[in-house]
N, C-alpha and C positions, 0 to 999 in steps of 0.2 A: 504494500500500500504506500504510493507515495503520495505526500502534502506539501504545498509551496510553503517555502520558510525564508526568511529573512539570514545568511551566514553572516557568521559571527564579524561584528564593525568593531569588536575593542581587540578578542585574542586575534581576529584574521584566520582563524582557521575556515574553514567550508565542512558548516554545522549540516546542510542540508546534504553532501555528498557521505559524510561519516555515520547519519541518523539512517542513509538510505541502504550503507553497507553493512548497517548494523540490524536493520531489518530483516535485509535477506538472509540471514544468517538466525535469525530470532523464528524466520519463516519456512525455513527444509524439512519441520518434522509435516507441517501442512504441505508442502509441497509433494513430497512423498504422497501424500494421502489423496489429494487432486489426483497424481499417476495413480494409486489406487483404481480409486474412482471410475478413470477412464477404461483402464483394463478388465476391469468388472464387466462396465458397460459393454464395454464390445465382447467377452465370454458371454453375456447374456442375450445380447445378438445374434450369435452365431447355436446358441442354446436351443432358441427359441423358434430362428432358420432350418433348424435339426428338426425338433417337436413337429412342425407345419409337416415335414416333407413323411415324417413317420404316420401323422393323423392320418394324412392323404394316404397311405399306404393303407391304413387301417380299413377305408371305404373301399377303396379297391378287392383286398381281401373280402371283407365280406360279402361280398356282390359276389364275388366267382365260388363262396362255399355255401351261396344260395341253392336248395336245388331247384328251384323255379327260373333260376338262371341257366339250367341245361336243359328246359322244354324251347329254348328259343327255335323258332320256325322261320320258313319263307312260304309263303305261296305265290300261285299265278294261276291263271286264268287263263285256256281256251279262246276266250273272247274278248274282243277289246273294250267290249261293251259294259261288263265286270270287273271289276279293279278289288283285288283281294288285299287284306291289311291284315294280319297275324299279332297275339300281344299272348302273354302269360296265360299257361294250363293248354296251350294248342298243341295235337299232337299230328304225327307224319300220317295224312287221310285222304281221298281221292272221294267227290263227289262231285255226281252229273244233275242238272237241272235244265228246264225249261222256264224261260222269261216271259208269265203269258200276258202281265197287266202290270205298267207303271203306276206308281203313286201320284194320285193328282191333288189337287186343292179347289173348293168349290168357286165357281165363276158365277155370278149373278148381273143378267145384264135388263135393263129396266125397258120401257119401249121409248117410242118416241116421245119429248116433252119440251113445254117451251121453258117455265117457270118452276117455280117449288109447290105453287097450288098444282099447277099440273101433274105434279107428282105425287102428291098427296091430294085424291078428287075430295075425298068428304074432309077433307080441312088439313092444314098441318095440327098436327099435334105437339102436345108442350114436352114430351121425350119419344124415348124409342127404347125398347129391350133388344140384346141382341143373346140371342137362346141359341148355344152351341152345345157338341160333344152327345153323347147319348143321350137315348129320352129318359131314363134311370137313373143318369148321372149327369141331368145339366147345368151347365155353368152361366147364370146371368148377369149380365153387364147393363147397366141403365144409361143410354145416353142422353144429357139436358138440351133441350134444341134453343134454349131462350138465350133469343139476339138472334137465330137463323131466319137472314130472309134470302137467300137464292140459293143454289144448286151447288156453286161452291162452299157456300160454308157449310152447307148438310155436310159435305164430304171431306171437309175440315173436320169439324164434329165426328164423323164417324171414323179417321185417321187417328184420333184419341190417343192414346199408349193404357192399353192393357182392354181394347175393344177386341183384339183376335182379327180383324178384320182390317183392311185397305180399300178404300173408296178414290174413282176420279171420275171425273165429269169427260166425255168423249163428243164434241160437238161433231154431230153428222149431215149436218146445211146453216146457213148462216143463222137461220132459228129455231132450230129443232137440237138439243141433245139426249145423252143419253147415260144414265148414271151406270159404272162398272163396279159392281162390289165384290173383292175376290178374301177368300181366307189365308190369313196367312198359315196356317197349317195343313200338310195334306193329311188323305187316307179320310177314312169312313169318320171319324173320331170328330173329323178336322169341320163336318157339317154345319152349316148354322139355317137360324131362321133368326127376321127381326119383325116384333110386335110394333104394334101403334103401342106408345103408355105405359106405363109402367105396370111389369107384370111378376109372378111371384111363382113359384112354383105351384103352390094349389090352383093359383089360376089354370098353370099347365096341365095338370092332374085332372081340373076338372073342363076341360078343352078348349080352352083359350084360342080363340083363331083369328082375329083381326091380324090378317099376316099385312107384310109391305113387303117380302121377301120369301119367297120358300124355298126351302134346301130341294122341296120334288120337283118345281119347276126351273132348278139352275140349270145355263145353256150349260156349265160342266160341271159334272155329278162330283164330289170330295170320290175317291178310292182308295185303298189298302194297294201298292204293288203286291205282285202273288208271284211265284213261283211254283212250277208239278215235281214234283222228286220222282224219282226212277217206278214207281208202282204208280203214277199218277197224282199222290197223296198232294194237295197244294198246302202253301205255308204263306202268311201275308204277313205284310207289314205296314205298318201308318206311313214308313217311309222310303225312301227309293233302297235303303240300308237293312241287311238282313244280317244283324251281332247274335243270335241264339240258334241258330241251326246246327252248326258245329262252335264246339268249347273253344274259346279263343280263337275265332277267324272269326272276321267281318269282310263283307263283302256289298258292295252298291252296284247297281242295276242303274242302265241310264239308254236301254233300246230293248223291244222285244227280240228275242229268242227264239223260234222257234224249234233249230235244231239245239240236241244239247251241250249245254256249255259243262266242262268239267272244271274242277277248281279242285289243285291241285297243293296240297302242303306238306312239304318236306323239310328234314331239318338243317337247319341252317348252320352248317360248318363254319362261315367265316364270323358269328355272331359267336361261338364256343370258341373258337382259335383266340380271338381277341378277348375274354376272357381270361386264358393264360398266358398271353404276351404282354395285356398288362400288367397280371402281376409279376408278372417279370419283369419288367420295363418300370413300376413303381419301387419294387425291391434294388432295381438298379441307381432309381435317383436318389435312392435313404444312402447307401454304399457308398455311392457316388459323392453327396454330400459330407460325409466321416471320410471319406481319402480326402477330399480338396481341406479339410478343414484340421488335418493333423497332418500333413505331409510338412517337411521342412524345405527350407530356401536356404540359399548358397549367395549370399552376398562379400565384395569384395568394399573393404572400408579405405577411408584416406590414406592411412600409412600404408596399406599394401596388405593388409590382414584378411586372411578368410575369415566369414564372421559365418554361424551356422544357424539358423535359428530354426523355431519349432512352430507349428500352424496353432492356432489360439487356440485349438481342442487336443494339442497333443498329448498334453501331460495331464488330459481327465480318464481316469478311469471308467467314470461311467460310461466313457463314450464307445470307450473298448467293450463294454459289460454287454451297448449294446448291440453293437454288429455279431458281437459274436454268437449272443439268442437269436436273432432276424437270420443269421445265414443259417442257423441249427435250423430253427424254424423250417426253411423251403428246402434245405439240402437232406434232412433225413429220409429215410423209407417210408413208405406209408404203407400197412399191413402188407410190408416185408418188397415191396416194388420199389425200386429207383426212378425220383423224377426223372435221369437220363431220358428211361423208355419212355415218356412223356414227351419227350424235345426240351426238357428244363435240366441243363445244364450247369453245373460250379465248377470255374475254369480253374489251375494254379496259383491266378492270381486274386482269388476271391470272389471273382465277378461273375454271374449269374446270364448266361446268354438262353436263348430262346429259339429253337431250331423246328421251325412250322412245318418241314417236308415230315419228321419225323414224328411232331404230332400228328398230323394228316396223316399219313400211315398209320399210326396206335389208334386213331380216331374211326377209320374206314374197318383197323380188325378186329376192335373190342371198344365199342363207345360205353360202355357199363364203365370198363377198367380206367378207360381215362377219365369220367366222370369223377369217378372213386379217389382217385391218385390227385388229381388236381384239386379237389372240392376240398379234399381233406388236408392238403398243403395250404388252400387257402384259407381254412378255420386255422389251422397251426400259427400261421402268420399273423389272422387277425385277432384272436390272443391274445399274442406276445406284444405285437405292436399298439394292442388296446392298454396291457397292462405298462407300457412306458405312455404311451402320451395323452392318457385320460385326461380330460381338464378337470376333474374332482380327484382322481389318486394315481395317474400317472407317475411313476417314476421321474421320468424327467423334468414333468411338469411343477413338480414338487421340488428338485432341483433350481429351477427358475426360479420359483418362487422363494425361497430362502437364500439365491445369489440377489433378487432385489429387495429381500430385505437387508441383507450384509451391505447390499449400495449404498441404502437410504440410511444405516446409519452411520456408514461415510460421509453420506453429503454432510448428516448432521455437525458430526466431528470437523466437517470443512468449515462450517458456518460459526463454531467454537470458536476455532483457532481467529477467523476476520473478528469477534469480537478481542480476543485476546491480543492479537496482535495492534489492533486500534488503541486499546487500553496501551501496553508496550511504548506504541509509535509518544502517546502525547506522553507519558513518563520519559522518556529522551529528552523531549521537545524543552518540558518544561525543566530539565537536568543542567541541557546547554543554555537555554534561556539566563537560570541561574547564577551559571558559570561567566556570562556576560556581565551580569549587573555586578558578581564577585568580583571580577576584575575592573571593571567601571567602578568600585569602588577605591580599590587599590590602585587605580590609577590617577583619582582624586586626592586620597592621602600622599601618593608620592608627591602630587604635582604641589600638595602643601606645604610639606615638608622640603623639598626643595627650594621652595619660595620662602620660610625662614631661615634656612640655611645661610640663602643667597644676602637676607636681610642684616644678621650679622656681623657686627664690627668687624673688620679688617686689622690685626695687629702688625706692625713692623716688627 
């Protein structure tokens, strides 16, 4: 800490060059502790760079010791018409179908009209119901028509959010239109009717018919798309999408069919291969990260000296503790099989390669064995790697957190010493200050005493 100070005007020394060499010297055991400090911080860095890469390792593991992770599939489809999409529980299946009926959405088209009374002959009315879905299970919607006076704003009004239905006005001569009201839902379900007024279910129950719309007379009927399975058996759907036919495939329909389409799912080798390439490839960046971070450097210093030094992690044991569980982890047997036969590899020099012709061969002769061998390497892994980098009792994690508490009471200790040495600085200050006025005193009494001296008779 330096402070501007006045050097000494009586001894002439340079009070403020002596207070500032006497500081630094009052200040090395803090100085120390600053290095401290920083080397902490960057162990804790590089800690916590480790932790991340081991976590990620941990998700990777357990994904591939999923066994819902080795039903992964592909399909395709026969025709371009069907577009097949596969997800969890799909197994290797082949079925044929016929496309005999898209799913549609009801169309309601009004006649010709000029005005709103024209469309409404015995009066507009002060709302509208609009009655969708089954007659067993209908859903009503009340639209308020007050402030509608012309054709577009009915169809404003009936554009609503959460009416089920889209309305537009279609002018078909300069004075005649013609209102278009379609569902936005398809399939049988997706049906609507709209009442004059507000209506209630009991109203429905007990036949309620002031229609302004009926689902029997729309120019296009709402339908279920349908499909024949191989004995003719049909299967519909509300939507152009058929998700339950077979367990995990879906597949959509978007043209009839008449010849059959097959739809075809098999299992998907490059969705398992990637599986175990990247826990290998994940196991590589944890490895990866522990060599870059303890290896040592070879530098040459000013005088000519080799200087050798050590990577920030090399002299942790923990760090050793933990490559050497992670490579146990994936390099032992699993009921007595070598990941070798796998294509999972541990070279001489520690490192973990991943050889896909040889999986794909173990794959093509015994998909059980590789399942087994790989599944059970990837729970081994995610373990070992859950028991270091948990964020509630991780090993490491745990480490971390007790290297920033040993920080935090460094900083403390730093922030000590700036008050201590403040204290230090002005006891100097006011030492040599002191020393000034002592002498400034002493240099008054000489100058007295030399003046009676001087005053003094003279004898011959």
């Amino acid at each position: 800490m330096v402070s501007l100070g006045i050097d000494g005007m009586i001894s002439g020394l340079k009070t403020s060059d002596l207070i500032n060499q006497l500081m630094q010297v009052e200040a090395m055991p803090q100085t120390m502790l600053k290095q401290k400090v920083s080397t902490t911080q960057t162990f804790i860095t590089a800690l916590q760079g480790l932790n991340t890469r081991v976590a990620s390792l941990t998700d990777v593991a357990k994904t591939a010791a999923k066994p819902e992770s080795w039903q992964a599939t592909s399909a395709v489809s026969s025709a371009p018409s069907v577009k097949v999409t596969t997800s969890a529980g799909s197994q290797p299946s082949n079925l044929s179908f016929t496309v005999d009926r898209l799913a549609k959405a009801q169309t309601s088209v009004s006649g010709n009209v000029t005005d709103l009374d024209s469309y409404f002959p015995g009066g507009v009315p002060d709302s509208l119901t609009i009655v969708s879905g089954p007659a067993d299970k209908p859903t009503l919607v009340t639209v308020d028509l007050d402030g509608v006076t012309d054709l577009a704003g009915l169809a404003t009004k009936l554009n609503t959010a959460g009416t089920g239905i889209t309305a537009s006005v279609v002018k078909v001569s300069s004075t005649e239109s013609r209102l278009q009201i379609t569902g936005k839902a398809t399939g049988e379900d997706g049906a609507f009717d709209i009442h004059r007024g507000t209506v209630t279910k009991d109203d429905l129950a007990a036949g309620a018919s002031d229609l302004v719309v009926s689902r029997s007379a729309a120019l296009v009927a709402s339908a279920d798309a349908a499909i024949s399975l191989w004995d003719g058996q049909t299967v519909t759907s509300a939507s152009n999408t058929f998700s339950d036919v077979l367990t995990g495939v879906s597949f959509t329909v978007s043209a009839l069919e008449t010849a059959p389409v097959t739809v075809t799912t098999t299992r998907n080798d490059a969705a398992l291969t990637k599986l175990a390439s990247d826990l290998v490839g994940s196991m590589g960046v944890v490895l990866s990260e522990i060599t870059s971070r303890t290896a040592t450097t070879t530098t040459t210093s000013a005088d000519g000296r080799t200087v050798i030094a050590g990577g920030v992690l090399s002299g942790d044991s923990a760090t050793r503790g933990i490559q050497q569980s992670l490579t146990s982890a994936l390099a032992y047997p699993v009921d007595g099989i070598s990941p070798s036969e796998v294509g999972i590899v541990l070279g001489r020099d520690g490192a973990f390669t991943f050889e896909p012709e040889k999986f794909a061969a173990a794959l093509a002769s015994d998909p059980a064995k590789v399942q087994r061998v790989v599944s059970g390497l990837a729970e081994r892994v995610a373990e070992t790697a859950t028991k270091i980098s948990s964020p509630i009792d991780g090993s490491l994690t745990q480490k971390i957190k007790s290297q920033e508490s040993f920080t935090k009471n460094l900083t403390e200790q730093v922030s000590d010493w700036d008050r201590r040495l403040a204290t230090r600085r002005s006891g100097l200050e006011r030492t040599y200050a002191s020393l000034e006025v002592t002498l400034s005193g002493l240099q008054s009494q000489s100058s007295w005493l030399a003046g009676q001296v001087s005053s003094l008779p003279s004898w011959s």
